[in-house]
N, C-alpha and C positions, 0 to 999 in steps of 0.2 A: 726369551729373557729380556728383561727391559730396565730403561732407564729414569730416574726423573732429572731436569735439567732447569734452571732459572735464570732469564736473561739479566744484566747489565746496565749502567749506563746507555744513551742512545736506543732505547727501545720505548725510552715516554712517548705519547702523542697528548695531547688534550680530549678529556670524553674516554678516554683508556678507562676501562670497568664500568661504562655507565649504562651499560644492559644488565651487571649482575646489581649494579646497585639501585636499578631501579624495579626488578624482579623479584629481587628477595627484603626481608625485611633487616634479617640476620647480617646483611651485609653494611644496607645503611646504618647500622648498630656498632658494626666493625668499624667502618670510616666515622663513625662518631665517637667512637671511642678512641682510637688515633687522632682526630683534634684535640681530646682531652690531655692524651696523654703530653701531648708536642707542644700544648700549649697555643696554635694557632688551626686557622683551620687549612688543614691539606687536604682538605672533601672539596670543596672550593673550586679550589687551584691545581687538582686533577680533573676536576669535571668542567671545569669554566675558563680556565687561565687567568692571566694571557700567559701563552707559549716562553714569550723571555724569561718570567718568574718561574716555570713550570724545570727551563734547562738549567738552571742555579744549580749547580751539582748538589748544594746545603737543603732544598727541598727532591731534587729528585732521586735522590739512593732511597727516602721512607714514602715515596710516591710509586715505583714501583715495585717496594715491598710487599707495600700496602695493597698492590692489587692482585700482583702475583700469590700472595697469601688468600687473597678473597676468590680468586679461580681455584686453590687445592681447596678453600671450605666448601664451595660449591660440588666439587668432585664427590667430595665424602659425605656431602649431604644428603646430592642429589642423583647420586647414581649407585652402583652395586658394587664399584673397581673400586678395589684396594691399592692405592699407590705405596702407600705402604713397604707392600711385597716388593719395592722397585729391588732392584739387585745394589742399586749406586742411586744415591743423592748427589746432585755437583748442583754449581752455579759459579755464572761468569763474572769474580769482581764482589759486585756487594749483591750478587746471586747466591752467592754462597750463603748469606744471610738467609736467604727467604728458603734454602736448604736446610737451615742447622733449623728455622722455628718452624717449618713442615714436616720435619720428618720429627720433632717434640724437641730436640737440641739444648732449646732455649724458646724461654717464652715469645709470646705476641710481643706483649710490651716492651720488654727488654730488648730485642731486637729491632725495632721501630726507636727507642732511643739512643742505639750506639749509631742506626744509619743517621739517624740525625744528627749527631756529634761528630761521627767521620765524613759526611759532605764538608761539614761548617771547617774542619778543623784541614779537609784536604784543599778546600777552598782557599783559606788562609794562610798553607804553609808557604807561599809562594804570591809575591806583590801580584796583584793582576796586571796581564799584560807583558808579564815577564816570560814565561814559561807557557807551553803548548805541547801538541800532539800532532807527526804526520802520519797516516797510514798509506807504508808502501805495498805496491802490488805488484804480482807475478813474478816474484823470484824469492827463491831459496833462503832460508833463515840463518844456513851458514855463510850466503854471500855477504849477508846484513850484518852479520859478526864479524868478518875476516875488514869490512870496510869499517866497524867502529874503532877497529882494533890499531889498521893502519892509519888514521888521523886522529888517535886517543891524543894527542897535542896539540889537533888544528880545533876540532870545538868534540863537547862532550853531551853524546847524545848516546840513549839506553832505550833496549827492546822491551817496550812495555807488556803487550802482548802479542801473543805467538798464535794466533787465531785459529788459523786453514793455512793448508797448501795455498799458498801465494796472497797471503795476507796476514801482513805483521805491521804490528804499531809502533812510531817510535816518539819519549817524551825526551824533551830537552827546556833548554833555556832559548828562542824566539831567535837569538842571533846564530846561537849552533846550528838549529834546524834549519836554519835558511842555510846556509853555508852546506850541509849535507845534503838537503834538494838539489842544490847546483850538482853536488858531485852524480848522484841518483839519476840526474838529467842529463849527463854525459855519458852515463852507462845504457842510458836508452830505458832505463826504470822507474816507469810510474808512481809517483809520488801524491798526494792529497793532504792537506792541512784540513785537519779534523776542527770543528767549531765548538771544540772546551775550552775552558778559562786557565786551565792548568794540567801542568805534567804528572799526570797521576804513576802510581807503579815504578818509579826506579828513588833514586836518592836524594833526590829534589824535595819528595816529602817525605823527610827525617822530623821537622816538628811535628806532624800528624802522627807519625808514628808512635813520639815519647807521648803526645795525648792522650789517644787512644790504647795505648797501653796498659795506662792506670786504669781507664773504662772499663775495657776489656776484662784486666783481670778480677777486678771485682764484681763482676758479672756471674752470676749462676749460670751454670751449665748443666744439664743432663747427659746421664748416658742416653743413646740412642740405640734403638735396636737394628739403625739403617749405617749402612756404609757411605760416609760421605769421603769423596772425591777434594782434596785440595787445591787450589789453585797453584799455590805455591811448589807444589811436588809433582803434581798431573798423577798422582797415585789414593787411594785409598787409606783414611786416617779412624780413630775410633775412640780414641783417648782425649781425654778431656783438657788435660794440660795442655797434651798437645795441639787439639781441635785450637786453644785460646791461642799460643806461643804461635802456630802457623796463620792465624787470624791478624795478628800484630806485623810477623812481618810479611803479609799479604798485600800494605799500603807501601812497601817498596819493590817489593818481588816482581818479574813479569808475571801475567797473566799466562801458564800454558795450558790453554786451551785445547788444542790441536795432540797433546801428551794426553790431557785428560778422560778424550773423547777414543784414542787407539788402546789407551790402557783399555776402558769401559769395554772396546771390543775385543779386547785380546782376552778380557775375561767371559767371553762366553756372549756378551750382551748385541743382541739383533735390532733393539726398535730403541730409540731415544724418547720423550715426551716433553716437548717444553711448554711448559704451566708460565703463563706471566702475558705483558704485553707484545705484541710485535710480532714479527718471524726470522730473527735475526740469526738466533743460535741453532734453527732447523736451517735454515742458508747453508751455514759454515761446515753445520755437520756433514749435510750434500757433497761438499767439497772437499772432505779432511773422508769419507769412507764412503760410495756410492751406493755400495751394500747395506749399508745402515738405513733401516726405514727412519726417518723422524716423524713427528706429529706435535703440528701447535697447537695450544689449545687455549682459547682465551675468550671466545663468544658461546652462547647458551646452545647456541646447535655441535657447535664443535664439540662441547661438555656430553651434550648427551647420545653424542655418535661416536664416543672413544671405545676402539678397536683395539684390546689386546694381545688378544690369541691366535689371530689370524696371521 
């Protein structure tokens, strides 16, 4: 039994899809029609950069939508697998995006323009320069709570997400984070200052929220015949109010990824698939269940050596 999975922020590079878009025609059609739609061109500035435009959260949520959606068209076009059949949809973030419009959710275009109004709007709920992201490493997700808990009055910092065993995110405001590094670095616990513009996933971004809200809800939605996986719950959702209401507050929620991935194997599921750029969310997977086969798949050999049933 298997899964399909979509990575995240941190998984662009520059030239990401330029084997499928320059292989098929159906593709350069796709990335042609997402300039249309976005009103600039993001064919561009996925394929050429430069890399600083490319990390702008505002272009990169419909940059790796964009391409993540142009490897499951390749899949269904050019091979015999049904993804389809997956047992769970999930994605990590504005993954879940390229979830709800692969498995039918929500259209192409609709979905290409809510990422593009939830970069711009997560961008902007927070002055730049203010707010940021560390990601700590090799310890426990309760130790990371028990220590927010005890200095909830020296500075205010929130688990954004909850990745793998021994790797969790945390956003705050620039002067809280520093001050929780010191403490992180007295406990002997690995700390890293991630290179975004802003504190995504906790309370920080409340304007993005009341934004995308209105977006949101007036957004179409289909039923889905696939079970998507929420971010916000790490369990399986199906309902379309609900798919949108969990979708709103998924811009404050942490990310539990690490719930998402035990739930998917608690329900029976052996092999993961992540469709999109990168190899980020087959990493983590490795590390959250060793049993769990994963499979990236993002280049045209990868595509047409995908192994299900083995």
């Amino acid at each position: 039994m298997f899964s399909v999975v979509f990575p995240g922020q941190g998984s662009q590079s520059v030239g990401m899809g330029s084997e499928l878009h320059k292989n098929y025609g159906y593709i350069q059609d796709l990335f042609s029609n997402a300039d249309d739609i976005l009103g600039f061109n993001l064919s561009k500035l996925i394929l050429e950069g430069p890399k600083e435009n490319l990390d702008l959260t505002e272009f990169t949520q419909p940059a790796i939508f964009l391409v993540s959606f142009s490897i499951f068209e390749v899949i269904k076009k050019e091979t015999e697998i049904d993804l389809l059949k997956a047992k769970y949809f999930a994605g990590h973030s504005l993954g879940e995006y390229s979830a709800l419009a692969s498995s039918g959710a929500i259209k192409f275009e609709h979905a290409i323009k809510l990422l593009q109004k939830r970069g711009k709007a997560m961008q902007m709920s927070v002055p730049k320069g203010k707010g940021g992201m560390i990601a700590v490493l090799g310890t426990e997700i309760n130790k990371i709570e028990n220590l927010l808990l005890e200095n909830k009055n020296r500075y205010k910092c929130y688990i954004a997400n909850d990745n793998s065993v021994g790797q969790i995110v945390v956003s705050g405001e620039i002067k809280d984070l520093e001050l929780m590094s010191e403490d992180l670095k007295k406990d002997s616990i690995k700390n890293i200052r991630l290179p975004v513009s802003a504190p995504f996933h906790c309370p920080l971004m409340s304007k993005a929220t009341e934004e995308m809200k209105e977006e949101i809800n007036k957004t179409e939605f289909h039923e889905s015949n696939c079970n998507i996986i929420s971010n916000v719950t790490g369990t399986e959702v199906k309902d379309i109010s609900q798919i949108k209401d969990l979708l709103i507050k998924q811009i404050e929620s942490p990310v539990r990824w690490r719930e998402s991935v035990l739930y998917m194997r608690a329900k029976g599921v052996n092999k993961i698939v992540e469709i999109g750029p990168g190899k980020v969310l087959s990493g983590l997977i490795k590390r959250i269940d060793r049993n769990l086969i994963s499979l990236s798949i993002n280049t045209n050999d990868e595509i047409k050596n995908i192994k299900l049933n083995d």
